[in-house]
C-alpha positions in Angstrom: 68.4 18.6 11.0 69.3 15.0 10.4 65.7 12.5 11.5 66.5 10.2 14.1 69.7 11.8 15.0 69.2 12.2 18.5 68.0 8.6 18.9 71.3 7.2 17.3 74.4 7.8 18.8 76.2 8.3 15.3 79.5 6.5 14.0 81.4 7.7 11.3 82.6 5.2 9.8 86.1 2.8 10.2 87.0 0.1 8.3 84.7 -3.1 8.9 85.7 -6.5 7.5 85.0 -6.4 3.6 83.5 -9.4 2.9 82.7 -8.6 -0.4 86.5 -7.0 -1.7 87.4 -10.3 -3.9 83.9 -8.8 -6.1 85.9 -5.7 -6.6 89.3 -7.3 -6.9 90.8 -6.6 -10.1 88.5 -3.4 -11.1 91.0 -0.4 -11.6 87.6 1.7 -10.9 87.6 1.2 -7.1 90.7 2.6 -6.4 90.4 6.0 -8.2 89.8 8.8 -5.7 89.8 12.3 -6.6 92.0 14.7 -3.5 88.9 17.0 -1.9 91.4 20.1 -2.9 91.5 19.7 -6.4 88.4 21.8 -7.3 88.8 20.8 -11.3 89.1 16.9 -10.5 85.6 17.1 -7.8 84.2 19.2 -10.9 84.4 16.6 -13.3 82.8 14.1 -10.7 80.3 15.7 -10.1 79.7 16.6 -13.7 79.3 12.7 -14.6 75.7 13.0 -13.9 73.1 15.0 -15.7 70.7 17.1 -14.6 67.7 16.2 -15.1 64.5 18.0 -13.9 61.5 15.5 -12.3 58.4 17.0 -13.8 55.1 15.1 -15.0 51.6 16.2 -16.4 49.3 16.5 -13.3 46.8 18.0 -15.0 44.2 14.8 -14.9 44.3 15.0 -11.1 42.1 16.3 -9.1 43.0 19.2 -6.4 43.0 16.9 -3.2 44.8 14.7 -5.6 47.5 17.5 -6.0 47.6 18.4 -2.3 48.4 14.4 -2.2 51.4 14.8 -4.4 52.7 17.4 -2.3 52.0 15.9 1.0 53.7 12.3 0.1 56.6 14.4 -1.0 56.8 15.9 2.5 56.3 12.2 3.9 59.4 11.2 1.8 61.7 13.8 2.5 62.9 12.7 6.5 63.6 9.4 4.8 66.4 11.2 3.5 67.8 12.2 6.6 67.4 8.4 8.0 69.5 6.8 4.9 72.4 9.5 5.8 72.1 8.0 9.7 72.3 4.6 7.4 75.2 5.3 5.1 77.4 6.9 7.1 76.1 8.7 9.9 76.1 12.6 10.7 75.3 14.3 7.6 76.8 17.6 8.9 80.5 15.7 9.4 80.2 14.5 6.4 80.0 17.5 4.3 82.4 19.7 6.6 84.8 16.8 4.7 84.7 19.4 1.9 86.5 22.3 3.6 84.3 24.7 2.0 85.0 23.2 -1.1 81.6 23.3 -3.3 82.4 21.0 -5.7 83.5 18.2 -3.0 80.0 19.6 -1.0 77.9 18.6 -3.5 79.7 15.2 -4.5 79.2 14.2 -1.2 75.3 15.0 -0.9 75.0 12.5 -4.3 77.1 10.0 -2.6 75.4 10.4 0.7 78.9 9.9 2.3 82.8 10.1 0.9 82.9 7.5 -1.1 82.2 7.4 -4.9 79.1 4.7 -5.8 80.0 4.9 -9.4 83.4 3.5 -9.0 83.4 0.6 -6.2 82.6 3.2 -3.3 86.2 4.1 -3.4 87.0 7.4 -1.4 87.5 10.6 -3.4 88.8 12.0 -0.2 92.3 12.0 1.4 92.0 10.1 5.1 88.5 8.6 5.1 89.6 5.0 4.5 87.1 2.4 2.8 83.7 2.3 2.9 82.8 -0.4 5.7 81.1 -3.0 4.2 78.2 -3.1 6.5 77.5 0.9 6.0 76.3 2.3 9.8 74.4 0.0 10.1 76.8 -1.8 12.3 79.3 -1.0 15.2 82.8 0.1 13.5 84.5 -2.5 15.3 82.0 -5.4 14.9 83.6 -8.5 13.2 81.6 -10.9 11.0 82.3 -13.8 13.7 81.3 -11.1 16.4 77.9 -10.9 14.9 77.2 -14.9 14.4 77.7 -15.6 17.2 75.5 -12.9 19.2 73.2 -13.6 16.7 72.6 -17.2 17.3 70.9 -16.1 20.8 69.5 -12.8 19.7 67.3 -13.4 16.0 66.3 -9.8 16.1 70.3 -8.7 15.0 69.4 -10.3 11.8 66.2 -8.3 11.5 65.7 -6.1 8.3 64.5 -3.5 10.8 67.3 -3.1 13.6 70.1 -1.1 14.1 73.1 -3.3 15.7 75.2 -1.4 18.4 76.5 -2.2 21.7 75.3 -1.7 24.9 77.4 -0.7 28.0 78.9 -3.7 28.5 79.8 -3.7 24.7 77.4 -6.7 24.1 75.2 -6.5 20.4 72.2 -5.6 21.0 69.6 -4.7 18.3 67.7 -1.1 18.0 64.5 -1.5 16.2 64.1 1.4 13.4 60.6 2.5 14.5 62.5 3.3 18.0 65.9 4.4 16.4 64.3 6.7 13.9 61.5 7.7 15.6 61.2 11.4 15.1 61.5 10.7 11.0 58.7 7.8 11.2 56.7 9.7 12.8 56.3 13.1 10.7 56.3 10.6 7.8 53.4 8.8 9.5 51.3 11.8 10.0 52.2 13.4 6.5 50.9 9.8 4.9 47.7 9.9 7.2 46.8 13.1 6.3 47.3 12.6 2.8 45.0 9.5 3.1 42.7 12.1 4.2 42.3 13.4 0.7 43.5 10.8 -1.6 40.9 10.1 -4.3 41.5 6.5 -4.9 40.0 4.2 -1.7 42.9 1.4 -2.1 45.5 4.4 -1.7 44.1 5.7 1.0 43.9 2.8 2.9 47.4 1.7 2.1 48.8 5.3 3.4 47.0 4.5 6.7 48.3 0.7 7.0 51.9 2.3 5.7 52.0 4.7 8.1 51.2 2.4 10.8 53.8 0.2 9.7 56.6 2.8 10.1 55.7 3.2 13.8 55.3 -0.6 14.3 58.2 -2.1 12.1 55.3 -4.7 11.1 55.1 -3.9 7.5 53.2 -7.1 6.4 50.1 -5.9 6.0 50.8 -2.8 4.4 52.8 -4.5 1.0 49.6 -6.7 1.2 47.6 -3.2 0.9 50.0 -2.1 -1.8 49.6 -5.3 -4.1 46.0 -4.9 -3.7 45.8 -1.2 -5.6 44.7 -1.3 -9.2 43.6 2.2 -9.9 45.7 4.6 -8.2 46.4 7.4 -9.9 49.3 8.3 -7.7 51.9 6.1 -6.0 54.8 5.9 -3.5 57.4 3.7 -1.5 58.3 5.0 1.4 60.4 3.3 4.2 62.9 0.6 4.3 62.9 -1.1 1.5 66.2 -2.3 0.2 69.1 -4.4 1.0 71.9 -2.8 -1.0 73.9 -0.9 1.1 74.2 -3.4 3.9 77.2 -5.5 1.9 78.7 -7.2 5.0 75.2 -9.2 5.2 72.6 -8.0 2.6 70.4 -8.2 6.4 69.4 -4.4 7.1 67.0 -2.2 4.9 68.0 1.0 3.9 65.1 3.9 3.6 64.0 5.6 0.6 60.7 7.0 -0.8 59.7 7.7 -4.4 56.4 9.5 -5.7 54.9 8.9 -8.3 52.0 9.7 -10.9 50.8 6.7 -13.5 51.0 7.4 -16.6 48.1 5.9 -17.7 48.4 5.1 -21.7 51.9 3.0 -21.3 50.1 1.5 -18.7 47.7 0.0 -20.4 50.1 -1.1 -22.9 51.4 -3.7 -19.9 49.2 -4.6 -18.1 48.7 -8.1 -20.5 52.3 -9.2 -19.7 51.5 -10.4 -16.1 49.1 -13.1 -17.1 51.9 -14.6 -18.6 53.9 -15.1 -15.5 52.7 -18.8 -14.6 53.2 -19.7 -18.5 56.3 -17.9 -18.3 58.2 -19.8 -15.0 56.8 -23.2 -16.6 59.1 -22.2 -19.7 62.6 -21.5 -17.4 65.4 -23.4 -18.7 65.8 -25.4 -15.5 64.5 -28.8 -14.1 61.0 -28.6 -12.4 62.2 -28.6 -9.1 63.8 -25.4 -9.5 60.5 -24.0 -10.9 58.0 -25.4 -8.6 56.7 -22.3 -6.7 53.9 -20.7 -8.8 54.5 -16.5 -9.0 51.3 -14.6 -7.8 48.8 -14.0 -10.5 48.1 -10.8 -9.0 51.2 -8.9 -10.4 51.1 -6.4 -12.3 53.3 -4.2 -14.4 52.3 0.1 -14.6 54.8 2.8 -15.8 55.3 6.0 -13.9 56.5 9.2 -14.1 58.8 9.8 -10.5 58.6 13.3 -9.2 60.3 12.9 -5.8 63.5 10.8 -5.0 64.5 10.2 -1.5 67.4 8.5 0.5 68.7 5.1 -0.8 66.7 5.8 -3.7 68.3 8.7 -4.5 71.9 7.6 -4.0 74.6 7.9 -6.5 72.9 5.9 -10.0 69.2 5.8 -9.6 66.4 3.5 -9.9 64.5 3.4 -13.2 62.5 0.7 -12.4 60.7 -1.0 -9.0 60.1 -4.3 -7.9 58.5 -4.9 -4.9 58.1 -5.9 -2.3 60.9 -7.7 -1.3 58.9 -10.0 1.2 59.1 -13.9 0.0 55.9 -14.7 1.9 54.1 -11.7 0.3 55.1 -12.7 -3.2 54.3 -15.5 -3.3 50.9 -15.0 -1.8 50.0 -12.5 -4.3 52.8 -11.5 -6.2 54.9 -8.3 -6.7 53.9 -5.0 -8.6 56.8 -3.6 -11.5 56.7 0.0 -11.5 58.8 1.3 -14.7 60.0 4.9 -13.9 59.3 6.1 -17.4 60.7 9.6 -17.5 64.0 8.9 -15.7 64.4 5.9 -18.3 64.3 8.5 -20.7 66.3 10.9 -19.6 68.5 8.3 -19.3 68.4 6.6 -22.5 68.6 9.9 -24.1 71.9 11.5 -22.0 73.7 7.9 -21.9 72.6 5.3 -23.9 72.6 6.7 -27.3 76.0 8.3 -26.6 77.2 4.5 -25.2 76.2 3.1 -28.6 78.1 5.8 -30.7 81.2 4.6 -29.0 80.9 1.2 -28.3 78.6 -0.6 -30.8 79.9 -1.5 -34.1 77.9 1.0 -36.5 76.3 -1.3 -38.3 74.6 -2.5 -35.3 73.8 0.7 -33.8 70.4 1.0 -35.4 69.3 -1.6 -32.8 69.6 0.8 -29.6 66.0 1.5 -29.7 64.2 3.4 -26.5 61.5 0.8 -26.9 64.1 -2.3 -26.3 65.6 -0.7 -23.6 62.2 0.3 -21.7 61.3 -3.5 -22.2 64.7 -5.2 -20.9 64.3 -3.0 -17.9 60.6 -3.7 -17.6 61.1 -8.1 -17.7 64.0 -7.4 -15.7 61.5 -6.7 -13.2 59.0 -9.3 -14.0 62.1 -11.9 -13.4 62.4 -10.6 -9.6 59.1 -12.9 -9.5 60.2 -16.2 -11.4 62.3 -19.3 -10.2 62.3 -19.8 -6.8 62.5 -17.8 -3.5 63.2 -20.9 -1.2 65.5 -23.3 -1.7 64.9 -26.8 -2.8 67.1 -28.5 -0.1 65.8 -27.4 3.0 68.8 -24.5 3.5 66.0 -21.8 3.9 65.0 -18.8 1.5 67.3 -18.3 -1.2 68.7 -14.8 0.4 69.4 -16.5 4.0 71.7 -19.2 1.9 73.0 -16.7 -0.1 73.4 -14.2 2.5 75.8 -11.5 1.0 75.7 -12.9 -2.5 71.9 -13.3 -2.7 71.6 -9.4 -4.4 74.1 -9.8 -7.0 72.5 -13.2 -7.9 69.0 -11.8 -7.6 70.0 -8.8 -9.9 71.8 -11.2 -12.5 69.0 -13.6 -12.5 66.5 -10.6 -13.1 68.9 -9.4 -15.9 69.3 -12.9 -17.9 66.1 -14.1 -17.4 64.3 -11.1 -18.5 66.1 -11.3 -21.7 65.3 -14.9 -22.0 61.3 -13.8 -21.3 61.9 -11.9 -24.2 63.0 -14.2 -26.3 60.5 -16.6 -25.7 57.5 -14.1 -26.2 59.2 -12.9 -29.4 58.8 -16.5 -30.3 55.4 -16.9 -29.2 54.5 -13.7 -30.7 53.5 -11.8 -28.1 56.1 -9.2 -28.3 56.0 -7.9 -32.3 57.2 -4.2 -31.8 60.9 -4.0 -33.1 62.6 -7.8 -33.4 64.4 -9.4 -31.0 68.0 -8.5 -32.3 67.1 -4.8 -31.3 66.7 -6.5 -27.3 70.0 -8.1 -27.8 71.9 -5.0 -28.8 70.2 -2.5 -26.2 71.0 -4.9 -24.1 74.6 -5.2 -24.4 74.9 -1.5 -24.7 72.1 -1.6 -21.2 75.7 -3.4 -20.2 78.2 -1.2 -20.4 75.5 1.4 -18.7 75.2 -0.3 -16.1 78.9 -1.5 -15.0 79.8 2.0 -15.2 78.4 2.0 -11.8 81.1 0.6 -10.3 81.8 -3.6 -9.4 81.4 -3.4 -6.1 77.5 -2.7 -6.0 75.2 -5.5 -6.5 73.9 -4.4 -9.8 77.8 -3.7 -10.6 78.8 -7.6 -9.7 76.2 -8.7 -11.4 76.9 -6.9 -14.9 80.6 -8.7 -14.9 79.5 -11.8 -14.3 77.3 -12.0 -17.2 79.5 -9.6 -19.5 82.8 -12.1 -18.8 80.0 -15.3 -19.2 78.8 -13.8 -22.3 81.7 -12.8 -24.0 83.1 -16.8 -22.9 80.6 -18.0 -24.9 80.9 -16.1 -27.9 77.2 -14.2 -27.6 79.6 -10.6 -28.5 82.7 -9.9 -30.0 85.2 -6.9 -30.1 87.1 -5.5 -32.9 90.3 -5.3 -31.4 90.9 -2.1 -33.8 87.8 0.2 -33.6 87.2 -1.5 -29.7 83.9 -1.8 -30.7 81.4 -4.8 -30.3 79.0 -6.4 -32.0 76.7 -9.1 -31.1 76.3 -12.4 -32.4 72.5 -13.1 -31.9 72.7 -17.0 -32.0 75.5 -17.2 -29.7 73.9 -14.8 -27.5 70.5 -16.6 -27.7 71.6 -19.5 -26.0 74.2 -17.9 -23.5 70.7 -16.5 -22.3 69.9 -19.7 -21.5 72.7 -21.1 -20.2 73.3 -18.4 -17.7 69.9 -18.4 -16.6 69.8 -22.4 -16.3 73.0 -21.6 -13.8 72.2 -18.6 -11.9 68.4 -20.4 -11.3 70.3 -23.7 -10.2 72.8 -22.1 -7.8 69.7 -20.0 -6.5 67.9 -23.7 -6.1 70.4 -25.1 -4.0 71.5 -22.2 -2.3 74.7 -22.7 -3.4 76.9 -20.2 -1.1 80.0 -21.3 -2.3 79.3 -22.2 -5.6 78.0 -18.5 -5.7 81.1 -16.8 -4.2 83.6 -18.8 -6.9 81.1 -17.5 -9.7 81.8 -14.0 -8.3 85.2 -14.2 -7.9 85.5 -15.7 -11.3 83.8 -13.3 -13.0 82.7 -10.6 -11.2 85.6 -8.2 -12.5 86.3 -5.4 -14.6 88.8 -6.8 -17.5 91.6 -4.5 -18.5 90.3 -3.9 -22.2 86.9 -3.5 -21.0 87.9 -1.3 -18.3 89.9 0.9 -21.8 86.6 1.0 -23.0 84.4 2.5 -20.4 87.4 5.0 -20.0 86.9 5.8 -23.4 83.2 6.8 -22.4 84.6 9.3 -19.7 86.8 11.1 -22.1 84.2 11.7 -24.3 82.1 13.3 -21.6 79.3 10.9 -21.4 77.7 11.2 -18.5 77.5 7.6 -16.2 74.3 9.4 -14.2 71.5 11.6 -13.7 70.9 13.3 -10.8 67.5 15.7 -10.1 66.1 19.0 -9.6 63.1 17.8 -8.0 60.3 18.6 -5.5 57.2 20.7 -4.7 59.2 24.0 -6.3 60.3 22.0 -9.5 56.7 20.5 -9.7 53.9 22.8 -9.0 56.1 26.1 -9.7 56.2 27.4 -6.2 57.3 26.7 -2.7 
């Protein structure tokens, strides 16, 4: 049974205005679509991702600690059935799309909907039409101009935690989740209090409570406050809705997920010193003060993980291998954000993709700087970016993601990307990073690249890989040998393309630049023809673009 199905009158999708198609224009990969009755084709889809089994050592934990695992897994699991209401609706008329096909079944259940999230959410079915930009979270037939305007008299439309439908009279109105979805909050409400019940760690225990008061309030305030202040949990997880991602008509509704989690507790430790640096490390941006003025929260902090459960958006198409959160401006900059690195599934992806990108792509000569070690650390100061520059802008035009509205996530994500790298440079400078060299971050990197845009243009990650791949390659930071169609990097080029992308992407971010931001985009926010040769290249040898999980209680403890 879907959560929250009998509160929402479900819409499969129609079209919507795609606000966001001149991001995919030009990328051959959004139009593929494989016909649901060509078993072999849905096959080889669903064979792009490796398996991959969620498993960690529990053996430090106490019992009640274990029976916490478990029950946070149960809390997770209707957030699952929500993010199908999200996506596209009823989950059940979604996978009858398959015609007892299994193949198509299960290609569905990783897209959470028709539509392919590797390659610009383009349908692999016959007859289902595009992916509407704003997901379900929106009427069908709701315009863009439609919701300004209601909006303008009704400020909870634009909430992070509404639904927008219409009422009899066909008017907008807005459906807060805790209402909408109240069935699935509330069993994940009770299994997080009753896990707080036996959790171990005071700080986690009192975070479940606030957490699961939060999913029956919509207030969730006080809760990320709770989560920032935890120092010594053992055991971890984000539950609710967290991310903006799948709402791509106005980056405005949160889509649910949860992930548990156990800390690994030795490459934690090896961390932890990086988020001192934060206030030394904004001061060093390459950008005018202004644009650096806000001082990140010195109570960040950077822990790895190993995931054991993956739900809803979390768990949708390519998956998360590293957290930042939360999202809320006023809560970062009050105390920061936490970076969880998802160690494991960084592994497992590093190990079934990575190495085989660099074998095909990288100039062999190069290829001994695609280390596991690089790649761990440009995901990790990815992360620790999320909390540098500036989260409102300098001109009075409100937080950065209300200027930048649709764009903000692509921006955010290519800020996080080039200034991480740029954080790494410097502290390879300063001497604060000494494991490998700095020439092993740049070529992970670009590999990290060709990973990543894999995953289609149209997603926000996606958009934000072409921007810098097409700004990078513009300033000469990589080259391509036009007869082996592999690259190589040119570290002193790339060095200070670092810093002039970061100097723009910070600036436009500043001013909240919407239009400067949608030209960048359009500009450069595309899948070239050679490139796109390349990542074909990738497919035909059979290396996968994904991972996808056997996971839960079963695959965990060894029985139901």
């Amino acid at each position: 049974m879907n959560a929250g199905s009998q509160a929402i009158q479900s819409a499969v999708p129609a079209a919507l205005l795609l606000s966001l198609a001149l991001a995919a224009c030009g990328d051959p990969a959004s139009d593929e679509a494989a016909p649901a009755d060509d078993g072999s084709s849905m096959q080889a889809l669903v064979d792009q991702y490796a398996v991959f089994r969620l498993e960690a050592d529990l053996s430090h934990l106490s019992e009640n600690d274990r029976q916490v695992v478990r029950l946070l897994i149960e809390a997770a699991q209707p957030m699952d059935g929500v993010f199908w209401q999200e996506a596209y609706g009823d989950k059940e008329a979604a996978l009858a799309l398959a015609d007892g096909d299994e193949a198509t079944r299960r290609f569905i259940e990783i897209n959470y909907g028709p539509w392919d999230r590797l390659r610009g959410d383009g349908p692999f079915i016959d007859g289902v039409g595009d992916k509407p930009a704003g997901a379900n979270f929106y009427p069908a037939d709701m315009t863009a101009e439609e919701f300004e305007a209601a909006a303008a008299d009704n400020e909870a439309l634009r909430s992070l935690y509404t639904l927008v439908r219409r009422d009899d009279d066909r008017a907008l109105v807005a459906h807060p989740y805790h209402e909408a979805f109240a069935e699935a909050h509330m069993a994940a409400a009770a299994k997080l209090r009753e896990a707080a019940g036996l959790a171990s760690d005071p700080g986690l225990a009192h975070y479940l409570m606030l957490r699961a008061a939060a999913l029956e309030t919509d207030d969730y305030q006080p809760s990320d406050m709770a989560w920032l202040d935890m120092k010594d949990n053992p055991i971890d997880v984000v539950i609710g809705p967290i991310e903006t991602y799948e709402d791509q008509l106005f980056g405005a509704k949160a889509a649910h997920e949860g992930f548990v989690l156990i800390k690994d507790l030795a490459w934690s430790e090896r961390l932890a010193r990086f988020a001192a640096l934060l206030p030394s490390l904004q001061e060093s941006l390459p950008v005018p003060d202004e644009y650096k003025a806000e001082t990140p929260g010195t109570d960040s902090d950077l822990n790895a993980y190993d995931a054991v459960y993956y739900a809803g958006d979390a768990n949708a198409g390519a998956k998360t291998i590293a957290i930042n959160l939360p999202n809320d401006e006023e809560v970062q900059l009050a105390k920061g954000t936490r970076r969880l690195q998802l160690k494991n599934a960084m592994q497992a992806k590093f190990d079934k993709i990575m190495v085989g990108i660099a074998e095909e792509l990288i100039d062999e000569d190069q290829q001994q700087y695609v280390v596991f070690d690089a790649f761990f650390s440009n995901v990790m100061f990815h992360e620790v970016a999320h909390g540098l520059g500036i989260k409102n802008t300098i001109n009075g035009r409100g937080t950065v993601r209300e200027a930048l509205r649709e764009h903000a996530s692509p921006m955010e994500e290519g800020k996080a990307d080039v200034v991480g790298l740029h954080m790494v440079t410097q502290l390879f400078e300063r001497g604060e990073l000494t494991e490998h060299s700095v020439e092993h971050h740049y070529v992970t990197f670009l590999a990290g690249i060709f990973r990543s845009v894999r995953f289609g243009a149209a997603s926000a990650h996606g958009r934000a890989n072409m921007v810098r791949f097409n700004y990078f390659r513009e300033q000469g930071a990589f080259s391509r040998d036009e007869a082996t169609g592999k690259y190589r990097v040119d570290f002193d080029a790339m060095r200070e393309a670092v810093a002039g992308l970061s100097e723009l992407i910070l600036t436009l971010q500043g001013d909240g630049d919407y239009e400067g931001v949608a030209a960048l985009i359009e500009e450069k926010g595309v899948v070239p023809p050679d490139l796109q040769a390349d990542l074909d290249r990738l497919d035909a040898a059979g290396i996968p673009r994904d991972i996808v999980f056997e996971q839960g209680a079963s695959v965990l403890f060894g029985g139901s």
